[in-house]
N, C-alpha and C positions, 0 to 999 in steps of 0.2 A: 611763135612762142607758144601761143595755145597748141597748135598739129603735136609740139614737143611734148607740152603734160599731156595729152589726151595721150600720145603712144608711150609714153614712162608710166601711166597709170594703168593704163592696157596691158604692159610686157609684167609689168610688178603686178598686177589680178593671176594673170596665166602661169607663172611663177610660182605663187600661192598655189594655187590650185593644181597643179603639177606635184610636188611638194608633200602638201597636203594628202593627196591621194595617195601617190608611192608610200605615205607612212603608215595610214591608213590600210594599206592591204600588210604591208609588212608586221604592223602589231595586229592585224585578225590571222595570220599566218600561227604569228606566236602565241596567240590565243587557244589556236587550234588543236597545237602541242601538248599528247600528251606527259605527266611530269617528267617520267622516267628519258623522254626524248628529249624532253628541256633543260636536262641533266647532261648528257649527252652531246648538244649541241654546245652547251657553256664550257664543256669539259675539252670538246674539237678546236674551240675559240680560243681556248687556252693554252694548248698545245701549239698549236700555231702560233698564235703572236708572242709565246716564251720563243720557239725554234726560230723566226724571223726578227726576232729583239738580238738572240747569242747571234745569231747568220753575221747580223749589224754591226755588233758590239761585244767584241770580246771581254771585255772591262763590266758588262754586267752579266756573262758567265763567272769570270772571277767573282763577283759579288754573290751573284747565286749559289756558288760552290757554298760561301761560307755565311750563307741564312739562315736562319732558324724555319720561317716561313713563305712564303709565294702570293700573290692574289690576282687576277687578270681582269679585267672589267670592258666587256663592250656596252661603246656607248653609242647615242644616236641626241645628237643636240642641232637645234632649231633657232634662229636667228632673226625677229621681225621687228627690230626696236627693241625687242624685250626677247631674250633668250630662256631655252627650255630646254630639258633634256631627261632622258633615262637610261638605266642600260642593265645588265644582267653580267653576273659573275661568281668568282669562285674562289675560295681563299683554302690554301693548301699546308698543312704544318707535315712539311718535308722530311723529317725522320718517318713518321708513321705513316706517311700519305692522307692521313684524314683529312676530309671536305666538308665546308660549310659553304652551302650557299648562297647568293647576297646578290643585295637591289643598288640602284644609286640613280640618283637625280639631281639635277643641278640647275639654276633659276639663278638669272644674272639680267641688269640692264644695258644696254649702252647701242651705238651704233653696230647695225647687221643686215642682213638677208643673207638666208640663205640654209643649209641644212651641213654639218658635218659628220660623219661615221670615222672614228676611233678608237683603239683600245689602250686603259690604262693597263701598265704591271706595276705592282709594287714589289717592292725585296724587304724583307722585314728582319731586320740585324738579331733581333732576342724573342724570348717568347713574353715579356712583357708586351713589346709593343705589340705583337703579334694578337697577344689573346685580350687586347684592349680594344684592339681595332676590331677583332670578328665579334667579340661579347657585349661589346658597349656599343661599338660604331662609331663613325666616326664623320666630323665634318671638317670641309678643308677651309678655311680660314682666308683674308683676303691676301694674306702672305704665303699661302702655302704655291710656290712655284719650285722647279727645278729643274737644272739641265739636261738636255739627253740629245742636244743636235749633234754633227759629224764633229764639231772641236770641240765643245763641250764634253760631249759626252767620252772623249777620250780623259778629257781632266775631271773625270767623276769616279774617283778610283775608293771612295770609300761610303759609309752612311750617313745621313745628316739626320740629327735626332730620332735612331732607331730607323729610316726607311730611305729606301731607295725608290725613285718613281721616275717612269717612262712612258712619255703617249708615242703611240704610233698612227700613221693614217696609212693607208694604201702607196704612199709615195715613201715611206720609210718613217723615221724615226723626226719627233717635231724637234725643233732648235729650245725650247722652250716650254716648258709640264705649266700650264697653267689652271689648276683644279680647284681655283677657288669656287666658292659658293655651293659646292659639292658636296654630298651628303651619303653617307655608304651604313648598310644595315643589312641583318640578316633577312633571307626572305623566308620566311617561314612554312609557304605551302612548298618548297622544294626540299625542304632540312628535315 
């Protein structure tokens, strides 16, 4: 029984520390960045995970068609008992194409280990919601979830209070938008 915690407390150090590092070089990467690239890169991330959301989901193409506005958000969240997270993105008012672009972090308890990398989209029904969400900012509440897996996401054929929301990971589209504790604001040294 001790051989067992001494290698559970071994494998979970090396874990950390793996982890740790890989994030550690990825936000001095971003750091490195200058604005106009960090502009750039947010703007490739978005592109992408809009073209791989429609690839998915034609039912949030239909939605897209008839939005007011757009916003994508990659994020990178951390899991050690206590969850953490941030991410970088861009909120788009699709007549015009103008950009503003915006921070988000999100800070949660509960059982974890571990690190996750995915991208939120929103669809934004009017330009109310739109210019509340990029002007004011917005936080996601502990209710704020919503469908977007393979049967879900077929019976998601309209808006729920002004927005549409989609997480994706690497593996496609999640069963379940779970954004609570989430917190989205302009970022200012990029706007």
């Amino acid at each position: 029984m001790k051989k067992f915690t001494l290698l559970a407390t071994v494998l979970c150090a090396v874990i950390v520390l793996l982890l740790s590092s890989t994030i550690a070089f990825a936000e001095e990467d971003w750091k490195s960045l200058k604005h106009e690239s960090k502009r750039m890169k947010i703007d490739e991330t978005a592109q992408n995970s809009t073209s791989k959301l429609f690839a998915e989901n034609p039912k949030a193409k239909e939605l897209f068609d008839k939005c007011y506005g757009w916003a994508v958000f990659d994020n990178l969240k951390l899991a050690f008992g206590f969850s953490g997270g941030g991410g970088q993105g861009v909120a788009v008012q699709k007549e015009t194409g103008d950009k503003t672009y915006m921070q988000m972090g999100t800070a949660g308890v509960g059982l974890g280990l571990g690190a996750n990398k995915y991208q939120i989209v929103f669809l934004f029904q009017d330009s109310q919601t739109f210019d509340s969400f990029v002007n004011k900012g917005w936080q996601a509440d502990a209710g704020a979830t919503a469908s977007a897996g393979e049967h879900a996401a077929e019976a998601k054929t309209d808006f729920t209070n002004g927005l549409a929301i989609y997480q994706m990971t690497e593996k496609g589209l999640m069963a379940n938008v779970d954004i609570a504790g989430t917190k989205y604001w302009k970022n200012d040294k990029l706007n």
